[in-house]
C-alpha angles and dihedrals in degrees: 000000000000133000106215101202119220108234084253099056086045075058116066084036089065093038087051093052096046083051087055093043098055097042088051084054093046093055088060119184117355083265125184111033100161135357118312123210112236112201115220105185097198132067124274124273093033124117100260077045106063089031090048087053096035086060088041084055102051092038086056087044090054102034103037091234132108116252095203110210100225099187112203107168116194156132096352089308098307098107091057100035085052088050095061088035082066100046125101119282093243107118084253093102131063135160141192105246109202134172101282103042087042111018114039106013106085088062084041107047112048089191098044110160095213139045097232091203099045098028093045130054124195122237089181156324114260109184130333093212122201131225126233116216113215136188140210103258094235083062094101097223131097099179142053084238092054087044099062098038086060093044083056094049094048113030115204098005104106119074128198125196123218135184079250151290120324092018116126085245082063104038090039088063093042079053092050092047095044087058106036090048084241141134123207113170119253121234110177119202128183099260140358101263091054089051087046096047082053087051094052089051086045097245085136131021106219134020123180100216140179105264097247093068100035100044105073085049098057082045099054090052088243091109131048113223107214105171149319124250099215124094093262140015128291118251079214085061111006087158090067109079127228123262092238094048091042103052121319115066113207102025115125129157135169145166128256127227126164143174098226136162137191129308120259088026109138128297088216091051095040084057093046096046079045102054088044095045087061087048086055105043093059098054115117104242084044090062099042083053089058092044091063098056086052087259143108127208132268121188129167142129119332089247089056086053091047092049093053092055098045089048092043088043092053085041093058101036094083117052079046093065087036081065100043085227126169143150142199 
């Protein structure tokens, strides 16, 4: 005998399979079967550090497998990005791609063992941080606009300190001359603190600095903050203007930081770690995390993050070249 079945009935059979259908499509690939190595190419305690462990953490927590944090410092984040460039295409490496080992190596480092744009895709963009340019407080100027009158007014005698050539604390202030139609002197350190601890004895007149260690400094009144270098103000200093908005219209610069995996993985795995990253990315403690750094998260596709790195590379080619900079 037959069951004829009513339209409404036909109905919520239809609804219940495209329930099915759906769910089946939002668990994605059976991923992760067993640990994955996440690449932090920076050493431990530092702020890519504890965000890169903090997202390892969540993903494990979501997923019932270990992210294993596999730290491999080096040469501004190139020695481990190429290693995971270089890893199998299997969803069980990731890395965290910054500035220095996507955007800006390919024009730095002349031997570079990877292409950071074809050997690398991007699972997501994680924050794009600003920097915060501070001055000794015996430099008489309290605005991007003051600043570059008396730069003007006194060529080359004003010195900034940076964690070192090629860094975004360096290229951020070659951007800022280049626009202005100003020189300040450059002094490189090796890091940012030892550049900042000059700048408090007044060895050097301005650093552009990542916010947590500028920050207790401008409070303390130690540090003048004279602006921020992203589109719009910080939530950490929302009292310090931006460049652009003080004194110099147009000028925007930010950091680059991405969860990113090998070339060739997966387009299915690529889209599950992608829909749990923005989960992530959006968790409280995730956010705080981000604040801290001066940033907020981003989040988005995989082709979003890819177009990012491929504009900001092309940005940043070029004042590169304009300095004749590389390293080895």
């Amino acid at each position: 005998m037959k069951t004829k079945l009513i339209p409404a009935a036909l109905a919520a059979l239809t609804l219940t399979a495209g329930i099915a259908e759906a769910g089946a499509a939002d668990a994605g690939p059976a991923y992760p079967t067993k640990p994955v190595r996440f690449i932090v190419p920076f050493a431990p305690g530092g702020n890519t550090d504890i965000l890169s462990r903090l997202l390892g953490q969540k993903f494990a927590e979501a997923w019932g497998q270990q992210f294993i944090i596999d730290n491999r410092p080096g040469a501004g984040g190139t020695v481990g990005t190429e290693l995971a460039a270089r890893s199998p295409a299997d969803g069980y490496t990731l890395v965290m791609g910054s500035f220095g080992s996507v955007i800006v190596a390919r024009n730095l480092y002349p031997r570079l063992g990877y292409e950071p744009l074809r050997d690398l895709a991007p699972v997501v963009l994680v924050s794009e941080p600003a920097g915060i340019l501070v001055a000794h407080p015996a430099v008489a100027v309290k605005s991007v606009a003051e600043l570059i009158a008396f730069a003007k007014s006194h060529p080359g005698k004003l010195n900034y300190g940076s964690p070192g050539a090629g860094t975004w604390n360096h290229l951020f202030v070659e951007l800022f001359k280049q626009q202005a139609g100003v020189d300040f002197v450059h002094i490189p350190y090796k890091g940012v603190a030892p550049a900042v601890t000059d700048l408090l004895g007044g060895q050097v007149q301005l650093v552009l600095s990542a916010f947590p260690v500028a920050m207790p400094h401008v409070k303390a009144g130690k540090l003048r903050g004279l602006a921020v270098t992203s589109a719009k103000r910080s939530g950490l200093a929302p009292d310090i203007a931006t460049v652009s908005e003080s004194g110099l219209p147009g000028y925007q610069a930010a950091g680059w930081f991405g969860v990113m995996v090998p070339a060739k993985t997966s387009p299915a795995i690529v889209a599950k770690l992608n829909r749990e990253a923005n989960r992530i990315l959006q968790l409280p403690e995730v956010r705080q995390s981000l604040a801290a750094d001066g940033a907020e998260p981003a989040g988005g596709t995989p082709d979003a993050a890819a177009a990012s790195a491929r504009t900001e590379s092309a940005r940043w080619s070029g004042l590169i070249k304009q300095l004749n900079l590389r390293l080895e």
